[in-house]
C-alpha positions as CSV (number, residue, x, y, z in Angstrom):
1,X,75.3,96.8,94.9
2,X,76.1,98.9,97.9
3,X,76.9,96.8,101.1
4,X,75.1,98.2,103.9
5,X,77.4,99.5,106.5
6,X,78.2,97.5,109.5
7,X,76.8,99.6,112.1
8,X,73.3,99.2,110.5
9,X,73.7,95.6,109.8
10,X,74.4,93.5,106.9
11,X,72.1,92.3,103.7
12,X,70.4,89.0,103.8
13,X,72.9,87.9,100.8
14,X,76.0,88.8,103.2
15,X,78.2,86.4,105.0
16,X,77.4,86.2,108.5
17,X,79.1,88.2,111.1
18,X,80.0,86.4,114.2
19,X,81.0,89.1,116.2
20,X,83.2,87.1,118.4
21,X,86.7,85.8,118.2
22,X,87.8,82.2,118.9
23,X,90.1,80.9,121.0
24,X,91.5,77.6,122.3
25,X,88.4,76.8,124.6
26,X,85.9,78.2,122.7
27,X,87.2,77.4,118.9
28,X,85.3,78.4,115.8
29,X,84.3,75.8,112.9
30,X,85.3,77.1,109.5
31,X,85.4,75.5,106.1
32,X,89.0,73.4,107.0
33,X,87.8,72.0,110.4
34,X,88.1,74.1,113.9
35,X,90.1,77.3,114.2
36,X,91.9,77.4,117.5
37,X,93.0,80.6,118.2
38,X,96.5,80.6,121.0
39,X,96.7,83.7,123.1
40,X,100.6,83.6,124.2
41,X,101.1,85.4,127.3
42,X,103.2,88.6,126.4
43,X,102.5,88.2,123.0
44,X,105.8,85.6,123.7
45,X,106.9,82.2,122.6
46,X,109.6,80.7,124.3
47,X,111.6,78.1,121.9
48,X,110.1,74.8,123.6
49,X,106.8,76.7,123.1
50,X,107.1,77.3,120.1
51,X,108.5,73.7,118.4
52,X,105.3,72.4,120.7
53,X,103.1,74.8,118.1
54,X,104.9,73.1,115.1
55,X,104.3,70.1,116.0
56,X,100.8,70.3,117.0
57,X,100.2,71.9,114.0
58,X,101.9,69.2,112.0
59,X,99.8,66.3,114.0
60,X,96.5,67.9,114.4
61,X,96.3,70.5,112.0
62,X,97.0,72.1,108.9
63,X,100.9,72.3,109.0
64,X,100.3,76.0,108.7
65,X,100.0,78.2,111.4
66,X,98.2,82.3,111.6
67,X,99.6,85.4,113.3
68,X,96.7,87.7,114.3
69,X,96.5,91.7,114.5
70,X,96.2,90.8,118.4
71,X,99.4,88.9,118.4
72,X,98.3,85.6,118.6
73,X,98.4,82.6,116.9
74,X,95.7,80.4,115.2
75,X,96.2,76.2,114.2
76,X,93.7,75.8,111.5
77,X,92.0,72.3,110.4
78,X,91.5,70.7,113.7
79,X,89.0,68.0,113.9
80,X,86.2,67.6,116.5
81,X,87.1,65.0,118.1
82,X,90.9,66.1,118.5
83,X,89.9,69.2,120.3
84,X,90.5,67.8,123.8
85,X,93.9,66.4,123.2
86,X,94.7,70.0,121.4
87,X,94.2,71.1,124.6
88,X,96.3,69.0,126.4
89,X,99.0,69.8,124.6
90,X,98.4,73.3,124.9
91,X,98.3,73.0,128.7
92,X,101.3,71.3,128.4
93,X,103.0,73.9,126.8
94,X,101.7,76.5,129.4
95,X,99.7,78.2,126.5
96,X,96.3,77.5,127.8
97,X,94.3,79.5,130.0
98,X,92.5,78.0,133.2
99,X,89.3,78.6,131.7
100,X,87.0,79.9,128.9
101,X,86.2,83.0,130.9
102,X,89.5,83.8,131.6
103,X,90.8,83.3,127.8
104,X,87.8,85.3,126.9
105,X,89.2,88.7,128.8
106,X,93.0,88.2,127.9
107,X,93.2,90.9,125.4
108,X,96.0,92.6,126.3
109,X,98.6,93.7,123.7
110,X,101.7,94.9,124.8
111,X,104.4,96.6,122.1
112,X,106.9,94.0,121.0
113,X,109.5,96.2,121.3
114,X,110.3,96.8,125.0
115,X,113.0,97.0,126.4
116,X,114.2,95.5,130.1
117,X,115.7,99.1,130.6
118,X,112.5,101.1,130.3
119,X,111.0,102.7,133.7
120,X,107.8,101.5,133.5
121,X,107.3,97.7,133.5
122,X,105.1,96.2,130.8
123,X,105.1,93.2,132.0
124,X,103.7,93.8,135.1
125,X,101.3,96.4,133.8
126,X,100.0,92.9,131.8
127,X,100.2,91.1,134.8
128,X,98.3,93.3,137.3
129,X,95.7,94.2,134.7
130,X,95.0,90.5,134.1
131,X,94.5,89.8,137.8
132,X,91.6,92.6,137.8
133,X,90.2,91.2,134.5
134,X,89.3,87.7,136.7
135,X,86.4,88.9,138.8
136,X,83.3,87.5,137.6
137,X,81.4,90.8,137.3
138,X,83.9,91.6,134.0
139,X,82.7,88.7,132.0
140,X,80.5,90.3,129.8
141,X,82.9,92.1,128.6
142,X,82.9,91.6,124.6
143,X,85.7,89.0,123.2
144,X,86.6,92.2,120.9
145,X,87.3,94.5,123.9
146,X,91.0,95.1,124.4
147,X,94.1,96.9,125.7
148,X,97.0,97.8,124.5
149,X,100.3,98.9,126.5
150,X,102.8,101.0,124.5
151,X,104.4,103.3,127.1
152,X,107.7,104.1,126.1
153,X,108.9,107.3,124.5
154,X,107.4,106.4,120.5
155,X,104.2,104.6,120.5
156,X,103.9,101.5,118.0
157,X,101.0,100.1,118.2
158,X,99.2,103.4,117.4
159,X,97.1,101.4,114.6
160,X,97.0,98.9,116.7
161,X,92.8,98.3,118.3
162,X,92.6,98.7,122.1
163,X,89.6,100.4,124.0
164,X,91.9,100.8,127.2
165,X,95.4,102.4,126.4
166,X,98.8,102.7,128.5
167,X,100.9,105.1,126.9
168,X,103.6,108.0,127.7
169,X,103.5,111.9,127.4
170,X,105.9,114.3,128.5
171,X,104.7,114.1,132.0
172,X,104.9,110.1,132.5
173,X,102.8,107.3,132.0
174,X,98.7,107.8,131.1
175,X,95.9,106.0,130.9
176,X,93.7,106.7,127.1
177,X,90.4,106.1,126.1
178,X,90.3,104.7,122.7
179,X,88.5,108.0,120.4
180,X,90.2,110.4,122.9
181,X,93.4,112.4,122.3
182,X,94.1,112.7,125.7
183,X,94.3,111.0,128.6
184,X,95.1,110.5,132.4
185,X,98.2,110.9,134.5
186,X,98.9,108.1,136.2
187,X,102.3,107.4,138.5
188,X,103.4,103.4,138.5
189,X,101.6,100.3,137.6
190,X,99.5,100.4,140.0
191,X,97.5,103.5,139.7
192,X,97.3,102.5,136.0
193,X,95.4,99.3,136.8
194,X,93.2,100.8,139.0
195,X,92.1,103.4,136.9
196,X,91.8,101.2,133.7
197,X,89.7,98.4,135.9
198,X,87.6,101.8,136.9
199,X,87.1,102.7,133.3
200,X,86.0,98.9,132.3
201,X,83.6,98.4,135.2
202,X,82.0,102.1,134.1
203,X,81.9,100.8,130.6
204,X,79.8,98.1,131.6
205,X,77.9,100.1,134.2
206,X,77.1,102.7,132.0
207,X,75.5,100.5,129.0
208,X,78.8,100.1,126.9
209,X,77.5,96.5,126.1
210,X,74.3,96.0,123.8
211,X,71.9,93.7,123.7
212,X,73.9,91.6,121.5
213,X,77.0,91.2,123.2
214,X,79.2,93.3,121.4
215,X,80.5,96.9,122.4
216,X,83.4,98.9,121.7
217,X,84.9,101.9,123.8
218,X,85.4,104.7,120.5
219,X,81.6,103.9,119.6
220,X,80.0,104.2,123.4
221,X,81.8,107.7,123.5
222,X,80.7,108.4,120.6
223,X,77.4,107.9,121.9
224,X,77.6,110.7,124.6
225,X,79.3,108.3,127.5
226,X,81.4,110.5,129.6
227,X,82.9,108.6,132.1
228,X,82.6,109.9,135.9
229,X,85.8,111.1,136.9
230,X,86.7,114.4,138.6
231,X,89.3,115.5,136.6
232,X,89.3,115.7,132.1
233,X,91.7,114.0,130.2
234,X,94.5,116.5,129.6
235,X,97.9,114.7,129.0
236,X,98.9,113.7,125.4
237,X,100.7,110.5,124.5
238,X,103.9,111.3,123.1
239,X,104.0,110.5,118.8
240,X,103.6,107.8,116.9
241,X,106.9,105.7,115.8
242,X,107.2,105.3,112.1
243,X,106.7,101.3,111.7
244,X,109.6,99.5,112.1
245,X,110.3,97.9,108.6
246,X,111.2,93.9,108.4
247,X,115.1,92.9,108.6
248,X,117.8,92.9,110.9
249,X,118.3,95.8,113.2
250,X,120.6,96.5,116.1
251,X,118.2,95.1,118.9
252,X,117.2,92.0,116.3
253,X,115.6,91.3,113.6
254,X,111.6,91.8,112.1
255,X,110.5,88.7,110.1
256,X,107.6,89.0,108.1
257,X,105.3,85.9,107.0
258,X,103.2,86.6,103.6
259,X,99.6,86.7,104.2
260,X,100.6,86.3,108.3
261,X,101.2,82.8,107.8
262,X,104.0,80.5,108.3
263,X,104.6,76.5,108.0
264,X,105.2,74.6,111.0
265,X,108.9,73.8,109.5
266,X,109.3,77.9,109.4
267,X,108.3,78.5,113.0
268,X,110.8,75.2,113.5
269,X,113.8,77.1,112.0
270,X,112.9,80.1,113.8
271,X,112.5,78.8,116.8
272,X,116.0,77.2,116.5
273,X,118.2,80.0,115.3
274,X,116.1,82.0,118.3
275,X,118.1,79.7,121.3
276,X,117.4,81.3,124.2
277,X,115.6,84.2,122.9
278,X,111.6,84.4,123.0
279,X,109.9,85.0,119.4
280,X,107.6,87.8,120.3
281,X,104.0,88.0,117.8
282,X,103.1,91.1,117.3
283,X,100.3,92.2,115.9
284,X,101.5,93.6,112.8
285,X,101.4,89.8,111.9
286,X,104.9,89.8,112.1
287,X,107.8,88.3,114.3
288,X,110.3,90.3,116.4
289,X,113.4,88.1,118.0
290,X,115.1,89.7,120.4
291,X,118.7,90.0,119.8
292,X,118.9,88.1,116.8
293,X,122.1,88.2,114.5
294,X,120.5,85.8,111.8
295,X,117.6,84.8,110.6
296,X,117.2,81.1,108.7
297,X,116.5,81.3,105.0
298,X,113.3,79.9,104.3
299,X,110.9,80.5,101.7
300,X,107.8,81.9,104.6
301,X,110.2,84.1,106.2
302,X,110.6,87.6,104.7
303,X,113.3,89.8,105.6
304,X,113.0,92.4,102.7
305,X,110.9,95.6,103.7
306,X,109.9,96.0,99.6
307,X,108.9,92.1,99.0
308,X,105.8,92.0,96.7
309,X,104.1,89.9,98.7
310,X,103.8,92.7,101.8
311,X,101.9,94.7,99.3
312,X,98.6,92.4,99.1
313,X,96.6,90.7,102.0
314,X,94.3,88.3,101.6
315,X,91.9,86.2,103.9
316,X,92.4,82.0,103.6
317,X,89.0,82.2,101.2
318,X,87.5,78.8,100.1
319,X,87.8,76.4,100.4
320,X,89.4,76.9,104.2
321,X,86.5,79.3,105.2
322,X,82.9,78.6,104.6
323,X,81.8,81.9,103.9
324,X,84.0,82.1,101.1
325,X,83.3,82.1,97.6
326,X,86.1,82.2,96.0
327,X,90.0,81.1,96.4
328,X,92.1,84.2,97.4
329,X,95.5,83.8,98.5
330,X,96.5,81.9,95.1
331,X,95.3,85.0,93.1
332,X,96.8,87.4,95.7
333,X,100.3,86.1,95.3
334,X,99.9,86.0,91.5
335,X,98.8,90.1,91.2
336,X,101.7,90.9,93.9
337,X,104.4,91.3,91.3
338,X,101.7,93.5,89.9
339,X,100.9,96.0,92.5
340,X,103.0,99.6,92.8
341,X,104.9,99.8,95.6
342,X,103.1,102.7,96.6
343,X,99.8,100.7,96.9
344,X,98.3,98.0,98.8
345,X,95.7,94.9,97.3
346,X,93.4,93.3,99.8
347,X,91.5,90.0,98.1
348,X,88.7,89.5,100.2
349,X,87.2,86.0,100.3
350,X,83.4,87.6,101.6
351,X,82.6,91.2,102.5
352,X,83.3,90.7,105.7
353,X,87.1,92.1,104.8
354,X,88.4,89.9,108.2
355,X,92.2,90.0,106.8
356,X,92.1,94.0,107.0
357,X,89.3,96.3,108.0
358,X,90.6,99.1,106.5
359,X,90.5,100.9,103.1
360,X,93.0,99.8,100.7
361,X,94.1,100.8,97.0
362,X,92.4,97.8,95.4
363,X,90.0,95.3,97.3
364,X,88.7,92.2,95.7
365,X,85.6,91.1,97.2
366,X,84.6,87.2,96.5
367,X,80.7,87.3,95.5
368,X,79.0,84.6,94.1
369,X,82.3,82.9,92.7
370,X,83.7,85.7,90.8
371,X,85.1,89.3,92.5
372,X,83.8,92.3,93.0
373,X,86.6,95.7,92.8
374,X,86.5,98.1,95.5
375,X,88.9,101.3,95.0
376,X,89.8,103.2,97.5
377,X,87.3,101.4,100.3
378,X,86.9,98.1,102.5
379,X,85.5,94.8,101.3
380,X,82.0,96.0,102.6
381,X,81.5,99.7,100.3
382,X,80.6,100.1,96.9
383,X,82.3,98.4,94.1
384,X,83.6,99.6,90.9
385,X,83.6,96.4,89.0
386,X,81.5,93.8,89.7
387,X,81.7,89.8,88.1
388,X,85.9,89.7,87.7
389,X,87.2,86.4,86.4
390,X,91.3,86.5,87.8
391,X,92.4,87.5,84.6
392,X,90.2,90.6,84.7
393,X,91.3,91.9,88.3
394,X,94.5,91.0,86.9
395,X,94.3,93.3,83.8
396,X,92.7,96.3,86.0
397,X,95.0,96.3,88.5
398,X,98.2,96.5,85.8
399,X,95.8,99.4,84.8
């Protein structure tokens, strides 16, 4: 059976598409108790910050925590009735926004890799932009809409989704609309935020939102939106960086965390052989640490760029979501050994395909307790296989 596409909406039989993300306000129940999603500032974790995660994942949680593809960082398992005092220690940590509304705009990415030296400030860019974001008449923007700031001389977060993008070309810093090549010279900070606040309050203006909420820059120009400025887009951002691969490097090291997920004992170690060093997310559901001669040897933390396990993704399936069918990460780390090095697996608990929206080699859909193979596709398109025990997606995939 063909999943119906997305854009046209789902079958009855799918699992339900919330079209929203969670965050520490506004968490989302799942099958293991609340999902509280943490939106560090920078995309940073300073070491007090990030022993305060450990533990509250340790107390109040699952003892395991999530990196995101926005660089943030989710405690899974919290109960009802511990949400408020979640949130006090998350206000104690300085990881909580003031309010709902203002958590629900902070979706700014900035690339993990800057540098103190570069001549245009990232940080500020973050800051100014998130001053704008507060006025009341930007609130319906979706919890989906983003930005991503990646103005230095590569881009890295290329992949990376962002409807509003600050990037460099070979005549400075621009501002891009996500679907467009090109984009807009712009001379500091400053000018940047102001045209980027422009471009949000026309997206809004100009019917970027539907009727359910939801709305994403590519699709409303897509549509025929073309927003009212005087002059075109016309400056390119300069190419995209090849991704940096995990291990130790001269300006510190890349840790990766199989299936983006790391014990509270891991992020412990880290944190400590960081010292005075921040442990920046980012959102290739990895961590960068500035500087860093070492990293502790720990079984969640993977330094090596050809590990098995960075060849299959997989979603936390039942019974930790409740849309899930079927157990995934179990099976994912058994077929790892089993994938080419060349390819990528994605088990799927649903065909919602939340761990990676993309097409992959192999993609094993959870349907009614057994798994579904996609080739080639996402979770949601047409299968090749259909009713897979494990022992049968493990015998096609050695195929």
């Amino acid at each position: 059976m063909r999943a119906v596409p997305r854009s046209t909406g789902l079958p009855a039989s799918a699992p339900d598409v919330k079209g929203w993300c969670p965050g520490a306000h506004t968490p989302m129940m799942s099958g293991d108790g609340l999902v509280v999603r943490v939106r560090p500032w920078l995309g940073e974790l300073s070491t007090t910050q990030a022993l305060g995660l450990a533990g509250l994942a340790q107390t109040y949680g699952t003892g395991v925590l999530e990196l995101t593809s926005r660089a943030n960082v989710q405690v899974r398992g919290i109960a009802e009735e511990d949400h408020g005092r979640v949130l006090d220690v998350l206000d104690a940590l300085e990881l909580l926004d003031e309010s709902a509304a203002a958590e629900h705009v902070r979706n700014i990415i900035l690339t993990p890799y800057r540098a103190q030296s570069d001549a245009f400030d990232h940080e500020a860019m973050a800051a100014a932009l998130m001053a704008g974001l507060l006025r009341p008449d930007y609130a319906a923007l979706p919890s989906k809409f983003g930005f991503v700031i990646d103005a230095q001389d590569q881009r890295h977060l290329q992949g990376i989704s962002g409807d509003i993008r600050i990037e460099r070309g070979s005549s400075g810093v621009l501002v891009r609309l996500d679907g467009k090549a090109e984009g807009w010279s712009v001379a500091n900070v400053d000018e940047a935020t102001e045209l980027a606040l422009t471009l949000v309050s026309w997206f809004l203006a100009s019917g970027g939102v539907g009727s359910d909420g939801r709305g994403r820059m590519a699709r409303h120009l897509e549509n025929g939106a073309v927003p009212p400025l005087p002059d075109t887009p016309s400056v390119t951002p300069f190419e995209t960086a090849k991704r940096r691969q995990e291990g130790m490097a001269q300006d510190g090291a890349i840790v990766a965390l199989a299936f983006g997920q790391l014990s509270a004992a891991a992020l412990t170690a880290l944190a400590d052989a960081a010292g005075e060093e921040p442990l920046r997310i980012t959102p290739h559901r990895t961590v960068f640490v500035p500087n860093a001669t070492t990293v502790p040897a720990h079984p969640d933390l993977i330094l090596e760029p050809n590990d098995p396990l960075l060849r299959v993704t997989a979603c936390p399936g039942a019974p930790g979501c409740s849309q899930a069918s079927v157990p995934t990460r179990g099976l994912a780390r058994r077929l790892a050994g089993h994938v080419p090095i060349d390819r990528h697996l994605h088990v799927s608990g649903c065909a919602k395909g939340c761990a990676k929206s993309v097409a992959c080699d192999y993609t094993l859909v959870g349907r009614g307790g057994t798994f579904d193979l996609v080739e080639h596709g996402a979770a949601w398109d047409e299968a090749t296989r259909t009713g897979l025990s494990p022992d049968d997606a493990l015998a096609l995939i050695e195929d």
